[in-house]
LODOGU-738608 format. One record per residue (C-alpha): x, y, z; residue number from 1. Coordinates in pm, 1 decimal. Each point is the difference from the previous one (the first is absolute). Example, Ala and Ser with C-alpha at 12.3 -4.5 7.8 and 13.67 -1.06 7.14 Angstrom:
residues 2
<<1230.0; -450.0; 780.0>; 1> <<137.0; 344.0; -66.0>; 2> 
This chain:
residues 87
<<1146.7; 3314.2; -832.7>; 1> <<-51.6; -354.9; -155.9>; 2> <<-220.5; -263.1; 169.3>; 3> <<142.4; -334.4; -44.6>; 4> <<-210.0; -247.4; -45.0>; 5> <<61.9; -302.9; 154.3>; 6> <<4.1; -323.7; -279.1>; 7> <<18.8; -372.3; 145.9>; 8> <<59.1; -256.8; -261.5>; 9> <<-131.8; -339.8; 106.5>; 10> <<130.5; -295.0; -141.0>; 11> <<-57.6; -259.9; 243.8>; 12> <<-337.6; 64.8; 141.9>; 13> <<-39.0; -290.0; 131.9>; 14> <<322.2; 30.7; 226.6>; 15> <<-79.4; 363.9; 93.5>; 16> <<-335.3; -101.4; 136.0>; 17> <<155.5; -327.0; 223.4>; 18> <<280.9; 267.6; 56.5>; 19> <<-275.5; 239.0; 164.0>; 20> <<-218.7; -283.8; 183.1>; 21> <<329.0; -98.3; 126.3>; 22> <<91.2; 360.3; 142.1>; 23> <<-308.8; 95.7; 70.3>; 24> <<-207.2; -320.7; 142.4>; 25> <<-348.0; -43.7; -128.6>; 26> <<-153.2; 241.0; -221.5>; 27> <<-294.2; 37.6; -232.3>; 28> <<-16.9; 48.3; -405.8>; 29> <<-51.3; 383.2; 74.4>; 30> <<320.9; 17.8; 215.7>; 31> <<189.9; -188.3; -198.2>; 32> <<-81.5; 188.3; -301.4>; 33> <<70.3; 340.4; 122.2>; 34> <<352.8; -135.5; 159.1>; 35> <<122.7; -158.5; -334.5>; 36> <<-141.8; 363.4; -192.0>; 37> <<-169.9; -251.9; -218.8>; 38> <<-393.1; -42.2; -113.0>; 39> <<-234.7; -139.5; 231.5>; 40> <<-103.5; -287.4; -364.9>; 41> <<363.5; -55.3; 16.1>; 42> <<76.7; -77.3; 334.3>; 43> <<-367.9; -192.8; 22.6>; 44> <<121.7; -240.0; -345.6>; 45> <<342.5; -33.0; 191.1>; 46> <<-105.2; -161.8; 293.1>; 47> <<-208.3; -233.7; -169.4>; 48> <<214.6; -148.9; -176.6>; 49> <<205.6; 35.9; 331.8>; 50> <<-264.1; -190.3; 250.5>; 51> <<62.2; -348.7; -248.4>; 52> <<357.5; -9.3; 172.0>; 53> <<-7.7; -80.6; 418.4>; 54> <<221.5; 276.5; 22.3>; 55> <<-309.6; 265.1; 68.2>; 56> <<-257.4; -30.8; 183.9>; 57> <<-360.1; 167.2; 36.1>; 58> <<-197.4; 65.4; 267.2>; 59> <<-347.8; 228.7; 39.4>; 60> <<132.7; 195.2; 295.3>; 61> <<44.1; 418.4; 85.0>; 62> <<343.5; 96.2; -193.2>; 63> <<211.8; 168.3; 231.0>; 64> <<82.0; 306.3; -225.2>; 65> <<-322.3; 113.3; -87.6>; 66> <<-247.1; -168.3; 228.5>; 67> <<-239.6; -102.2; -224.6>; 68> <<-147.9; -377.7; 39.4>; 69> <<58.7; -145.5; -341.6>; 70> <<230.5; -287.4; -155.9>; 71> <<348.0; -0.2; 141.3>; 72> <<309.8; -127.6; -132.4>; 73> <<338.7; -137.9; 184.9>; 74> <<319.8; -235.7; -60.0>; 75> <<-55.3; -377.5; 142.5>; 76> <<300.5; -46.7; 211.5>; 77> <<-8.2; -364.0; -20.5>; 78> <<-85.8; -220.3; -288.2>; 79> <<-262.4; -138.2; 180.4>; 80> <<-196.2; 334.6; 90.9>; 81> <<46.5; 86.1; -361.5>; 82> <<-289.1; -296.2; -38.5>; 83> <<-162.0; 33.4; 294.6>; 84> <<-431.8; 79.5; 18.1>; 85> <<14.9; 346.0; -164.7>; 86> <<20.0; -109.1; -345.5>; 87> 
């Protein structure tokens, strides 16, 4: 019997991770790096360079998946929460 195993090619990393916060609401770097299958240094260098755009936003709160009280991370839904007091 063959185990298959399973191989996710990212291209877009930055749109898979907005693609997650925007299914799954605010999560941390830990969430988000075990939902995209990807390195916790990868996901953590992808959001930086993702918090410079008001599209994400970051809050110290308790993420929702794990429960842990750390930095969260979730899509602005208006242009004007994107720069709101969080940054």
């Amino acid at each position: 019997m063959r185990k298959w195993l399973r191989c996710v090619a990212v291209i877009d990393l930055p749109r898979t991770l907005t693609t997650l916060l925007g299914t799954f609401g605010p999560l941390c770097e830990r969430c988000l790096a075990h939902h995209a299958w990807m390195t916790l240094s990868l996901v953590a260098a992808t959001l930086d360079d993702l918090r410079q755009t008001p599209a994400i936003r970051t809050e110290r709160a308790l993420c929702p998946r794990c429960g842990q009280f750390t930095q969260t991370f979730w899509l602005a839904e208006t242009h004007e929460e994107g720069y709101g007091e969080s940054r």
